[in-house]
C-alpha positions in Angstrom: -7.9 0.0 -5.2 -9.3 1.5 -8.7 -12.5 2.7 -8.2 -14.1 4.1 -11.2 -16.8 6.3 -9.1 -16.1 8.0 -6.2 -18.5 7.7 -3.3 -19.0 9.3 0.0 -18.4 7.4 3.4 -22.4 7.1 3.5 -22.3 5.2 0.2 -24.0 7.9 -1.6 -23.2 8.2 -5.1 -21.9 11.9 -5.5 -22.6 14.4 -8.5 -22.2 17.9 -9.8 -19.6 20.0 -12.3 -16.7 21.8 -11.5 -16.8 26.0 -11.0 -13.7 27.8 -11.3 -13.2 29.9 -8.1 -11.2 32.8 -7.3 -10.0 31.4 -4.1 -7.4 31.6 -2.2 -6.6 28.0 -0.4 -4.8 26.2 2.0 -2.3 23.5 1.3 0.2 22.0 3.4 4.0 23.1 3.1 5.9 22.8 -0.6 9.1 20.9 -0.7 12.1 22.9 -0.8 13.1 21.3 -4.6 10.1 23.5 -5.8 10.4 27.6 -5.8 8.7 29.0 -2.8 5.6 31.4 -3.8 6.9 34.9 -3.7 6.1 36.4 -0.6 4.4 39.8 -2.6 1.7 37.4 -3.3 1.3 34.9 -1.0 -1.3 35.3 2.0 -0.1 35.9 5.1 -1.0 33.1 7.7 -0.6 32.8 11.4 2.0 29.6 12.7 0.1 26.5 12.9 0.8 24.7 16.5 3.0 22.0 16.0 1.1 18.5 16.1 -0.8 17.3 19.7 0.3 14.7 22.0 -1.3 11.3 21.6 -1.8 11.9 25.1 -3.9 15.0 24.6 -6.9 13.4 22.1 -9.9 11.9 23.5 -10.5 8.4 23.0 -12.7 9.4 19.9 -10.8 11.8 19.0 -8.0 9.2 18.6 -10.5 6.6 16.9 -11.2 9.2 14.4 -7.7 9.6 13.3 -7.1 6.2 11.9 -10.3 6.8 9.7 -10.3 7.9 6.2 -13.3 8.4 4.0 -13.3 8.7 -0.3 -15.1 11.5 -2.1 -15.0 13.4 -5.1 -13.6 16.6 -5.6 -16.3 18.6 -7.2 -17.7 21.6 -6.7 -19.8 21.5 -3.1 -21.9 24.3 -2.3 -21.7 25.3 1.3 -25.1 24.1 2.0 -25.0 20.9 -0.1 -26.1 17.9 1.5 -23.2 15.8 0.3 -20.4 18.5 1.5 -22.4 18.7 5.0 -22.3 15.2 5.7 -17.9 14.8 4.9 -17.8 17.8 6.8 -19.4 16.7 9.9 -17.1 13.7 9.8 -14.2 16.5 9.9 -15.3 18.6 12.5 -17.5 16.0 14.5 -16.1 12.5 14.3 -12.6 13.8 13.5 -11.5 12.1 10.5 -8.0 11.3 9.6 -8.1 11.8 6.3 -10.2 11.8 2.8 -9.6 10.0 -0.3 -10.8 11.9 -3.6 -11.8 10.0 -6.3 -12.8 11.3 -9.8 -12.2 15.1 -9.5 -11.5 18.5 -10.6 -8.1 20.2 -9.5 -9.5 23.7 -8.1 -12.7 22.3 -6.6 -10.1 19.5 -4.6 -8.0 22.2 -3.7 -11.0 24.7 -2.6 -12.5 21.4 -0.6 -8.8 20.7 1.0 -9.3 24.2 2.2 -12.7 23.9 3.4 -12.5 20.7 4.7 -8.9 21.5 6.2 -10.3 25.0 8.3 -12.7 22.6 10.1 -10.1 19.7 11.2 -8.5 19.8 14.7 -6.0 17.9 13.1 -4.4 18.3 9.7 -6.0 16.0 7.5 -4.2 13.7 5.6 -5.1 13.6 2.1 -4.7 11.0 -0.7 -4.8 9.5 -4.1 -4.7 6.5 -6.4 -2.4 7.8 -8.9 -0.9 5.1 -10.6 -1.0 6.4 -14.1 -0.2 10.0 -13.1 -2.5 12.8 -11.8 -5.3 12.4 -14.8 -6.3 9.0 -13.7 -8.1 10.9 -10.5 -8.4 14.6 -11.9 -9.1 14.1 -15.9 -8.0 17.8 -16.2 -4.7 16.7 -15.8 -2.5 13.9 -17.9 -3.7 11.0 -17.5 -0.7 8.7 -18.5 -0.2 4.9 -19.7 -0.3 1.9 -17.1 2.5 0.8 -15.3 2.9 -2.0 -17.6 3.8 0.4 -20.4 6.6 2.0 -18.3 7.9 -1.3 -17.9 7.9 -2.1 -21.2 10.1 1.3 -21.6 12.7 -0.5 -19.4 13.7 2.8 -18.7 14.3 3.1 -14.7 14.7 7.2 -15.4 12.3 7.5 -16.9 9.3 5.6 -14.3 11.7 8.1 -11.7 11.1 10.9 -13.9 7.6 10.0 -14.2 6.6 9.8 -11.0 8.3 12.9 -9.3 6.3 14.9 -11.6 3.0 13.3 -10.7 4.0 14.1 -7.3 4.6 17.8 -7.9 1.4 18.2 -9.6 -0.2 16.3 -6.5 1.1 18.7 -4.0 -0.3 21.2 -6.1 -3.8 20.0 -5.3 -2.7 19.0 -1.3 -2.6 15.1 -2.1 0.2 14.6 -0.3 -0.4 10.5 -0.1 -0.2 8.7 -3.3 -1.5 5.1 -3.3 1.3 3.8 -5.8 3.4 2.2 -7.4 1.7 -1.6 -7.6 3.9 -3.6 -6.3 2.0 -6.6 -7.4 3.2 -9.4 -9.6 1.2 -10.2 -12.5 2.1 -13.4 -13.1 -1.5 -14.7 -13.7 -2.6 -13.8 -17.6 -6.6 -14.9 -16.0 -6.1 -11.3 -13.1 -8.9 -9.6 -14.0 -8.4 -6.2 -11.9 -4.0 -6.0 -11.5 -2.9 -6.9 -14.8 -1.5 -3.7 -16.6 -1.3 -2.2 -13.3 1.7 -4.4 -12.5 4.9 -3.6 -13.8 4.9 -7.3 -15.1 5.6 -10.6 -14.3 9.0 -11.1 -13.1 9.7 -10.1 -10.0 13.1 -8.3 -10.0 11.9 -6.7 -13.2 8.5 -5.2 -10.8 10.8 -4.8 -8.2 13.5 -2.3 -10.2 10.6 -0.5 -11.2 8.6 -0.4 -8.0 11.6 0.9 -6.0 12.3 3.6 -8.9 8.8 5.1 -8.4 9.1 4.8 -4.8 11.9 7.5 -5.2 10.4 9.6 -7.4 7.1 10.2 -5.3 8.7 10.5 -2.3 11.6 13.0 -3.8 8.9 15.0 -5.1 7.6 15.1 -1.6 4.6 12.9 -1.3 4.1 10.2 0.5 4.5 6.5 -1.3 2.5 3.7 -0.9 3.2 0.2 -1.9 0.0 -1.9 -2.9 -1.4 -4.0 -2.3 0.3 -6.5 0.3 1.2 -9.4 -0.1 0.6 -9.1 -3.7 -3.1 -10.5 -5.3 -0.8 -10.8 -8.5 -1.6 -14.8 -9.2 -5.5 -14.9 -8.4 -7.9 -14.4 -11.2 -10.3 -13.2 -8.8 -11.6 -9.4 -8.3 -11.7 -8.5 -4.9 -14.0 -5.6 -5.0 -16.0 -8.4 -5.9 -15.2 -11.2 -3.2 -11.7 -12.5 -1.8 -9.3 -14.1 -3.6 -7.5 -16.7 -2.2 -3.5 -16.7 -3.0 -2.2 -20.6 -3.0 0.8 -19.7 -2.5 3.7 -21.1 0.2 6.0 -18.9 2.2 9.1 -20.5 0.1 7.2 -19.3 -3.0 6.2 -15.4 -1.0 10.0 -15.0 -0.7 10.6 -15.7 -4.3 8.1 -14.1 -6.4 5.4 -11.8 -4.4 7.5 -10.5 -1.6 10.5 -9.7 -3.8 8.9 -5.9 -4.8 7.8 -4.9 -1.5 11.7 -5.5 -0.5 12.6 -3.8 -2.6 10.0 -0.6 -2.2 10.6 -1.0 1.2 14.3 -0.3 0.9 13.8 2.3 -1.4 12.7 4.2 1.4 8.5 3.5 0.6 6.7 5.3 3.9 3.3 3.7 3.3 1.8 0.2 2.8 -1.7 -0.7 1.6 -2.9 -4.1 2.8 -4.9 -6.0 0.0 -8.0 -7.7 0.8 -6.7 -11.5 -0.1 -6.1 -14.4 1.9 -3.2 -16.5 1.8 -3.9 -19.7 4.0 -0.2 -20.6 4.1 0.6 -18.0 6.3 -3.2 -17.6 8.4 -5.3 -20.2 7.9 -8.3 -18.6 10.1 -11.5 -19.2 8.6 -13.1 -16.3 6.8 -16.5 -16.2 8.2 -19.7 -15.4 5.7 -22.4 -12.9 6.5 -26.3 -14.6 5.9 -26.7 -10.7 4.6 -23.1 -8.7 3.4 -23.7 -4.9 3.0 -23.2 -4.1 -0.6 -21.3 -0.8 -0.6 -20.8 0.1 -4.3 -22.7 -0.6 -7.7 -20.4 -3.5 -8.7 -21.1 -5.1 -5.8 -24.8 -4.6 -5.4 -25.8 -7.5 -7.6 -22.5 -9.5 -7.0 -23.3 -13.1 -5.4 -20.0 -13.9 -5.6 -18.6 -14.7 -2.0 -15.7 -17.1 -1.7 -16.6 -19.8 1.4 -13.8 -21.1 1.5 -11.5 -18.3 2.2 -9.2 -17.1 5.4 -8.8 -14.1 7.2 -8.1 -11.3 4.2 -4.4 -10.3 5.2 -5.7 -6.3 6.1 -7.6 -8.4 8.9 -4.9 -11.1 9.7 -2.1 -10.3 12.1 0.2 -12.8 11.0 0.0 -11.0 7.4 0.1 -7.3 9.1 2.2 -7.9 12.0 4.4 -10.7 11.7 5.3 -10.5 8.3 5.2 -6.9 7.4 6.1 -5.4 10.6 8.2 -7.9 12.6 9.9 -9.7 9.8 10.0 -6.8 6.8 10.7 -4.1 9.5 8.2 -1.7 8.3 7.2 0.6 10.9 5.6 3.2 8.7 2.1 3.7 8.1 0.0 0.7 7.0 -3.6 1.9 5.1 -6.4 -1.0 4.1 -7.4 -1.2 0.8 -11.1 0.0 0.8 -13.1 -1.4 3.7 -16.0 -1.3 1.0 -14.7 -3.9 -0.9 -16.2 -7.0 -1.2 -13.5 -9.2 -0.2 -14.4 -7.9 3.3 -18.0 -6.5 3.5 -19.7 -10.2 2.7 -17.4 -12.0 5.8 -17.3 -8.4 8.6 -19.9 -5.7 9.6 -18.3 -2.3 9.3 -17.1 -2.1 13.1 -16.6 -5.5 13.8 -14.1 -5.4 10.3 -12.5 -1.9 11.7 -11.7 -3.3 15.3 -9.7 -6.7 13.2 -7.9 -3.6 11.1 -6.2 -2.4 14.1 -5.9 -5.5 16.1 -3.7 -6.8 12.8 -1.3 -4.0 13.3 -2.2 -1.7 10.8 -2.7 2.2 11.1 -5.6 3.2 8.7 -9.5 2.4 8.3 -9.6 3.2 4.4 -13.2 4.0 3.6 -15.5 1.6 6.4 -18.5 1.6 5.0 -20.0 4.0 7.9 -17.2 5.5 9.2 -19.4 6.6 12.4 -20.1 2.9 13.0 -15.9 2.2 12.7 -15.1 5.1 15.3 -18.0 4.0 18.0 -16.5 0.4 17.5 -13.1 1.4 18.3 -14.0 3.2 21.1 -15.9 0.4 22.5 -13.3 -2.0 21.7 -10.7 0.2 23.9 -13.2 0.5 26.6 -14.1 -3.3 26.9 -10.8 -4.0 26.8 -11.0 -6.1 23.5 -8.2 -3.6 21.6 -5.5 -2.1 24.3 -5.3 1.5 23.8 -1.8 1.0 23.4 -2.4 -0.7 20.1 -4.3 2.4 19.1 -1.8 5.4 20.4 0.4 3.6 18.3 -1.2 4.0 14.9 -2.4 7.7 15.9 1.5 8.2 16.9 2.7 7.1 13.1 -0.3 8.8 11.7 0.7 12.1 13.1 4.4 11.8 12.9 3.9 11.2 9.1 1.4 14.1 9.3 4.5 16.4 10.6 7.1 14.9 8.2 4.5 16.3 5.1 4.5 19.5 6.8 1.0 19.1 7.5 1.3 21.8 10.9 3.2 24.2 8.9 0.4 26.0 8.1 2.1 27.9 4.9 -0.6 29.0 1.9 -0.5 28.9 -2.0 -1.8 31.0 -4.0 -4.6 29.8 -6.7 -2.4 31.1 -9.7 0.6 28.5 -8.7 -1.9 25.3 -9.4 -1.5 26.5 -13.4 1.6 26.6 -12.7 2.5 23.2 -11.3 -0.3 20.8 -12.9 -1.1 19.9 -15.8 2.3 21.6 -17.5 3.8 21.0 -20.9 7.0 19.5 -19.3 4.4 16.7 -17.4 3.1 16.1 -20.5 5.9 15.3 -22.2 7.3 13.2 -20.2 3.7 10.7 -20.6 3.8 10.9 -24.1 7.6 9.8 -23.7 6.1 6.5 -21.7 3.3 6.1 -24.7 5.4 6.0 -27.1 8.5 4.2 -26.0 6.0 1.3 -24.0 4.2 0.6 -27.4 5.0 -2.9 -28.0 5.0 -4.8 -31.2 4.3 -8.4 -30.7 3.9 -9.4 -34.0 3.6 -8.2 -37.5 2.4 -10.0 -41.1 5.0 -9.1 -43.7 4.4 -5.6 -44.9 1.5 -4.7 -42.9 3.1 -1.6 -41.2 3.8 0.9 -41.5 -0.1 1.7 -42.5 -0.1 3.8 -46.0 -1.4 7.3 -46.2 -3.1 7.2 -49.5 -4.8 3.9 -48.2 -8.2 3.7 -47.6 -8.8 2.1 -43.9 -11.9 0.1 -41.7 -11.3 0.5 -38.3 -13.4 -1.3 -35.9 -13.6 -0.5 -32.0 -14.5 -3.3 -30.2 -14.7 -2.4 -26.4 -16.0 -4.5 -23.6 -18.6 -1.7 -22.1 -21.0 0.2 -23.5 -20.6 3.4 -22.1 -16.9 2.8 -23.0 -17.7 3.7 -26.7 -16.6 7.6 -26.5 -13.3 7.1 -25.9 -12.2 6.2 -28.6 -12.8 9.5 -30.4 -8.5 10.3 -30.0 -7.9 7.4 -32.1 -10.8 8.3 -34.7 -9.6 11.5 -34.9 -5.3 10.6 -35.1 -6.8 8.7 -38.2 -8.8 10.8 -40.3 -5.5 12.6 -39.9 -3.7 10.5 -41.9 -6.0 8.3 -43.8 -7.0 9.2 -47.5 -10.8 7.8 -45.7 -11.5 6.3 -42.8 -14.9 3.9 -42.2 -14.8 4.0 -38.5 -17.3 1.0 -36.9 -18.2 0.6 -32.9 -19.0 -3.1 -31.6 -19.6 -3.7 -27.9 -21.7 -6.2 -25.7 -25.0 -4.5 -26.5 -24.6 -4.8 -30.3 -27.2 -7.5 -32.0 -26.1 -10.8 -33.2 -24.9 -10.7 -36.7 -23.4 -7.4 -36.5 -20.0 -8.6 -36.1 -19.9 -11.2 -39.4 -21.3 -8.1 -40.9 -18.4 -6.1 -40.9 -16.3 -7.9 -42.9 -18.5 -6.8 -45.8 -17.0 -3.2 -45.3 -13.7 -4.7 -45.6 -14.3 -5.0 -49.6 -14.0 -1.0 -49.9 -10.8 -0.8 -47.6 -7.1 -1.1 -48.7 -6.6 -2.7 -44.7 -8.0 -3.1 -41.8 -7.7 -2.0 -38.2 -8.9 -3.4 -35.2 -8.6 -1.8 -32.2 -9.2 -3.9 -28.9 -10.6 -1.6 -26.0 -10.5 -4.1 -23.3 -9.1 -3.7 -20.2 -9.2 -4.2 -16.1 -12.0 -2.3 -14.3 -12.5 -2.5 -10.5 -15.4 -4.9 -10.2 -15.9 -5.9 -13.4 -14.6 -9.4 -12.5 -13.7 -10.5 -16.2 -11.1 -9.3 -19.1 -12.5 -10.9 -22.4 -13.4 -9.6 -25.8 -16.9 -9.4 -26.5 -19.1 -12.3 -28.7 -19.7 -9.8 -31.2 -15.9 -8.4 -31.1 -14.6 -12.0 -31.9 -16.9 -12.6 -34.3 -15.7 -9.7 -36.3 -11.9 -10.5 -36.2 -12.8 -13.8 -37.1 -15.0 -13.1 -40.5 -12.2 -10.0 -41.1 -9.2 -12.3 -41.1 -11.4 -14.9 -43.7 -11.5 -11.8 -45.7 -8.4 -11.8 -46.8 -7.8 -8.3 -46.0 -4.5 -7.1 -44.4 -5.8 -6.9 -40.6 -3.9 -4.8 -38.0 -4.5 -5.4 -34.1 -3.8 -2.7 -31.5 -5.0 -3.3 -27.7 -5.3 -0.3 -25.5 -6.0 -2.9 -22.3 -4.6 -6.5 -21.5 -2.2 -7.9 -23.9 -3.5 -11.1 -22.9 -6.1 -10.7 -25.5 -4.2 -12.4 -28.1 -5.2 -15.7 -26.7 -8.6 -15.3 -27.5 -7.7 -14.1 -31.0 -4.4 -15.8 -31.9 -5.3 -15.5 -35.9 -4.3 -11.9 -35.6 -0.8 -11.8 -37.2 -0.1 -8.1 -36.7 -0.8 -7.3 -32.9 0.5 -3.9 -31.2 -0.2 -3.8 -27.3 -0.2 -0.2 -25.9 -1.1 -1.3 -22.0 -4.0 1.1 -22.1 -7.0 3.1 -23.5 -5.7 6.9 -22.5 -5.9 9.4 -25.3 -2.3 10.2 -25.6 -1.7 6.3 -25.8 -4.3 6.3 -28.9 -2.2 9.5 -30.1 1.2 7.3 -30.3 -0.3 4.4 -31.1 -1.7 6.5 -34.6 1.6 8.0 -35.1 3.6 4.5 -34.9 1.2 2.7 -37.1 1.9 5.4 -39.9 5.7 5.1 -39.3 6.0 8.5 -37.7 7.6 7.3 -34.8 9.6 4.1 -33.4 8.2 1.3 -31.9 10.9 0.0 -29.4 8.7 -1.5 -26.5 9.6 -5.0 -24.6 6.7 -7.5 -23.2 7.0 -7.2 -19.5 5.0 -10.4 -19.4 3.9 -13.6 -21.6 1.2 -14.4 -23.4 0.7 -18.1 -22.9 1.1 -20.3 -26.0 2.1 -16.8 -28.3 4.9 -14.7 -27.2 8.0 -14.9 -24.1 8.4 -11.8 -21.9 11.0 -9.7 -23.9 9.5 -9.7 -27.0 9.3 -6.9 -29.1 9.7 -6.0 -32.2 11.7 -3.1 -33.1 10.3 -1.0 -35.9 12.1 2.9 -37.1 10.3 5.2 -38.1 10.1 6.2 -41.7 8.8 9.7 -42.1 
């Protein structure tokens, strides 16, 4: 799951700033590898009670514990419509958890609080954090894709890596990260894995996988593997609609399976079951709704619905239960990927789809689309006997256990000041520009073109594949008018007229070379990976210039098939700004370029390629 805008369980879209606040807050107990506050400063608190029987929750109580809902951690006044509504799922429908989505630090950690003094239960509280704490909270580093730490081979390094996003999420109280992808990319065409994966080889992803796995949970979080079985060879989006996986159980051992193993004996304590169905291994029909629920603004004009598809594997209890339970011995906790996805609102209402969750054999609603309508559809399942209650203790028994093993019940407090002191620090920053600038890979180069010269005169054109895309590029703009003697920077993106692409190879005439740099990259629910008309038309009249043209992507490196003219082609695995920062120092020859393809690019270049370049300056 990679949502790009975080939404409430009513499938409001949420707004506002952040406010710094002298708080005070609650968070659940540190890990003993990280220094204890000092007790001159820190609050006193009262023991927590150790965690409740199963036995003693009411049946709703109990429903509400395998629910989690997504949010955004923003400042919430106390009377703001949006906060009211999560917080009467806390203290009223007894939630199990929250997800936050785009956020500040100190607002998530003053809603942790909030939300937290209203809960019977501790709430379990999560992340997607693939590419380190800034991908959720952008005060923080937001760090390459996991592609790019493949490309480092470096398996101290991804450990290194992700121990420290996990100490800056227990800063905040995320204590469940939803990473690493365990996913095998081997499918150029995946619009919404691709640099997400570690690549496509599966003991390559699976080194990897089980080397974040440690780091998280040695930094005291709480791993998840995603997204099981492994969507890595569809090309289809499923917060768009399913995706169907062709793939045998012969061929699951070999390549899909192969990283979960592996995660799995690293220790991983969480699963997250992917909405895709794989009709080798349950070939119930999918049925299709005459009117889905559309849940999120990629999927409110999407007619996309697959009609041919089986049970998505988060619903299928031969995908859940047999495989990952019985025959992978997993008995930790298993989350769905977003309920709100489309690969299961256009085939199961919102109960209906939460009742076939937990009847599969896994442990946590992630995000139902009304989260009251998933609790009274529990309840009523237990009570017409459709879903024994047994089958329900069960998950509420791993949920809490995993609850006490976080130190949820601990009740300990941190002060505001040690936030500044664990996120965001120069040490975690370091150790993301080490992944930028040891993933960069070279996968081809003209004869002289790099390193770029200083006293040249430079076009660079952005070409991205969204409109509102267009700002960030401003790290690389600026990295260049660093080191450029001039520097004709030109946007192009989907919205740009026809004819404005040829046109930019008249600005080549005044430049000494020419840069292109590709911002295209996976989006959840954008349901395609492609440079834009106007984009190809410009690297096509550029290279009949004559001109020296240099390609970076900061997205797929697949794009080289749509532009195989390009003889000098850098791939970065992503569009952060501290990738744009390393990618401007390596093009000038400040620093090496020593990255490996973790996958192929049909037609152009094997995994393993690279190019090694030292630096010069």
């Amino acid at each position: 799951m990679t949502h790009e805008q975080g939404t409430f369980a009513t499938g409001r879209r949420t707004s506002g700033g952040p406010l710094l606040l002298p708080l005070v807050f609650l968070l659940a107990a540190c890990s003993s590898r990280l220094p204890a506050p000092a007790p001159a400063t820190a609050p006193s608190a009262a023991p927590v009670p150790g965690p409740p029987s199963v036995a003693s929750l009411s049946l709703r109580e109990k429903a509400g514990q395998v629910v989690m809902v997504g949010s955004r951690g923003i400042y919430r006044a106390e009377d703001d419509p949006e906060y009211l509504d999560l917080a009467r799922l806390v203290s009223e429908e007894g939630i199990g958890g929250v997800i936050w989505f785009l956020s500040t630090p100190l607002e998530t950690a003053d809603l942790n609080h909030r939300l937290g003094a209203r809960a019977k239960v501790p709430l379990l509280v999560a992340a997607d954090l693939e590419s380190g704490p800034g991908m959720r909270f952008p005060d923080l580093v937001f760090g390459p894709s996991a592609m790019a730490v493949a490309a480092t081979g470096d398996l101290d390094l991804a450990e290194r890596r992700a121990r420290a996003t996990a100490e800056t999420a227990r800063a905040l109280g995320v204590r469940v990260v939803f990473a690493p992808v365990a996913d095998v990319n081997n499918n150029p065409d995946n619009p919404v894995i691709n640099v997400r994966s570690f690549g496509e080889d599966p003991a390559l992803v699976a080194r990897f996988v089980a080397a974040t796995v440690r780091g998280l949970q040695s930094g005291g979080v709480l791993a998840t593997l995603k997204h099981f079985p492994g969507p890595g060879d569809t090309a289809t989006d499923s917060h768009r609609s399913l995706p169907v996986l062709p793939a045998d159980r012969a061929r699951l051992d070999a390549v899909e399976l192969v990283p979960f193993r592996a995660g799995l004996e690293a220790g991983a304590r969480g699963v997250m079951t992917g909405h895709l169905a794989v009709p080798a291994l349950d070939s119930t029909p999918a049925p299709v709704l005459d009117d889905p629920v559309r849940t999120h603004d990629f999927t409110e004009s999407v007619k996309e619905v697959e009609r041919q598809g089986t049970l998505p594997a988060a619903l299928s209890h031969a995908l859940t239960t047999k495989l990952l339970r019985d025959e992978l011995r997993f008995d930790g906790l298993v989350f769905t990927d977003s309920m709100a996805m489309g690969g299961v609102v256009a085939h199961f209402e919102t109960g209906d789809a939460a009742v076939r969750v937990l009847e599969a054999g896994a442990d946590v609603v992630l995000m139902p689309p009304d989260p009251k309508a998933a609790i009274e559809a529990i309840v009523a399942a237990v009570t017409s006997g459709r879903l024994p209650e047994a089958r329900l203790d069960q998950a509420v028994s791993r949920i809490l256990a995993e609850k006490e093993r976080l130190g949820l019940f601990l009740g300990k407090s941190l002060p505001l000041e040690e936030i500044s002191r664990r996120a965001g620090t120069l040490a975690q920053k370091s150790t993301e520009e080490e992944v930028a600038r040891r993933g960069l890979t070279l996968v081809r180069e003209a004869e002289g073109a790099l390193p770029l010269r200083g006293d040249a005169t430079l076009l660079a054109v952005a070409v991205h594949d969204e409109r509102t895309a267009m700002a960030i590029d401003a790290p690389l703009q600026a990295e260049l008018k660093k080191r450029a003697a001039s520097v004709d920077f030109v946007r192009l993106d989907p919205t740009s007229c026809a004819g404005e692409g040829a046109a930019v190879a008249g600005k080549a005439a005044a430049a000494d070379a020419v840069l292109v740099a590709l911002f295209v990259r996976p989006r959840s629910g954008r349901g395609t990976l492609e440079i834009p008309a106007e984009g190809k038309a410009a690297i096509a009249a550029l290279l009949a210039s004559g001109k020296p043209v240099v390609a970076v992507s900061f997205g797929s490196p697949y794009l080289l098939r749509d532009v195989p003219g390009l003889e000098t082609y850098l791939t970065s695995y992503g569009p952060q700004g501290l990738v744009q920062a390393a990618a401007a120092r390596a093009l000038y020859g400040e620093a090496p370029i020593e990255g490996k393809l973790p996958v192929t690019i049909p037609g152009i270049a094997p995994r393993g390629t690279g190019i090694r370049k030292e630096a010069v300056k």
